[in-house]
C-alpha positions in Angstrom: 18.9 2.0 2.7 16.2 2.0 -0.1 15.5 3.0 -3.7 13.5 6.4 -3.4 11.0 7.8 -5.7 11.7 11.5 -6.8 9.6 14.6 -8.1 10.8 18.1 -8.8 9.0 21.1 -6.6 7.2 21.9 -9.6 5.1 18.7 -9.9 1.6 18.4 -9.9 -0.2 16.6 -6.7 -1.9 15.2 -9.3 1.5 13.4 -10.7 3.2 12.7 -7.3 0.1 11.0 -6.4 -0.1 8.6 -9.6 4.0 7.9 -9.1 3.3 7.2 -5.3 0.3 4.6 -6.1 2.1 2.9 -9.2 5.4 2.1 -7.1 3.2 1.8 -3.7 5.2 3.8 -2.2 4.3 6.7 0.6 6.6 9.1 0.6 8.7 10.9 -2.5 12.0 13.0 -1.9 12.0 16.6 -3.6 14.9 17.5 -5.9 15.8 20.2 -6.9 18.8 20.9 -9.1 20.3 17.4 -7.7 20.0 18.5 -4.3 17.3 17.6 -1.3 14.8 20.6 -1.6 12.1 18.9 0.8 10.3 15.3 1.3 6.2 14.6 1.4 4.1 11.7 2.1 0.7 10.4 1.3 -0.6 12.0 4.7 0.7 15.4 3.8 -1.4 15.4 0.8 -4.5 13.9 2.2 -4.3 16.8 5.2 -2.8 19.2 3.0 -4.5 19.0 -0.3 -7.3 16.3 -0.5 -9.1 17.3 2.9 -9.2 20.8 1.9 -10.5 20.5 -1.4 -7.6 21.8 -3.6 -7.7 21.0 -7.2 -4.6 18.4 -7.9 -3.7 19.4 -10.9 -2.9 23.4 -10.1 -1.2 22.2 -6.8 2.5 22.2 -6.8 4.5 19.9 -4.6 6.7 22.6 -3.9 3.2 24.3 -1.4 2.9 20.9 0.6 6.4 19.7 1.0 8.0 19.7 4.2 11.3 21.7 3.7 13.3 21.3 6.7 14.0 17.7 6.3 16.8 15.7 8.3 19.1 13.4 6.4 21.7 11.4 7.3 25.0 10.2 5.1 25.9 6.7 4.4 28.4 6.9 7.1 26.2 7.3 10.0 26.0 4.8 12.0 22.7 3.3 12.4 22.4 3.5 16.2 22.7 7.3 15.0 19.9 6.8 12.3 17.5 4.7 15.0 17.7 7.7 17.5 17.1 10.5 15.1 14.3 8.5 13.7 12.9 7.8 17.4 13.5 11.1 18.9 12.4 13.6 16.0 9.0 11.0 15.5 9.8 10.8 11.6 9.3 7.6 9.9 12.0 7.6 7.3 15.0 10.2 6.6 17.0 10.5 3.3 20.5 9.7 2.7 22.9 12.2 1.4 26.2 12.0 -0.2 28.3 14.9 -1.4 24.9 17.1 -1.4 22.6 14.4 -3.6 20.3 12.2 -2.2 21.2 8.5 -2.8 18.4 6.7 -0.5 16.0 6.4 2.1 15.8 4.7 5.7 
């Protein structure tokens, strides 16, 4: 399990991207109110935003992110966590305890 970076729905692309390129990371989990509200990567903004032409800074997070996200808990075992991951095609999933996210595979 690894730190996470984290944005609210109502983030700019615009920020996201900047947070994701300081910390070199790819992918940010969505929060909202404490809980999971959705996940995005690089390559969701790129197709979703950049390709298109959409102005980062009136772009929400909240219009690209994927919603339906799996998560596991930190008591799934990881043969569990390797099969999701390998079955669904998803790179990474988010770890959830008691409703908050507290990490990333």
């Amino acid at each position: 399990m690894a730190d996470f970076l984290q944005v609210t729905p109502q983030t700019s692309v615009r920020d996201t991207l900047k947070l994701m390129f300081k910390d070199n990371r790819l992918r940010v989990i969505v929060v909202e109110e404490g809980r999971l509200a959705g996940i995005v990567s690089t390559h969701d903004l790129v197709k979703r935003v950049l390709w298109k032409g959409k102005p980062l800074d009136t772009v929400e997070i909240k219009d690209v992110m994927t919603r339906k996200v799996s998560f596991v808990t930190p008591q799934d075992d990881i043969r569990h966590i390797a099969n999701l991951l390998y079955h669904t095609g998803i790179r990474c999933v988010p770890v959830v305890s008691e409703g908050a996210v507290v990490g990333i595979v």
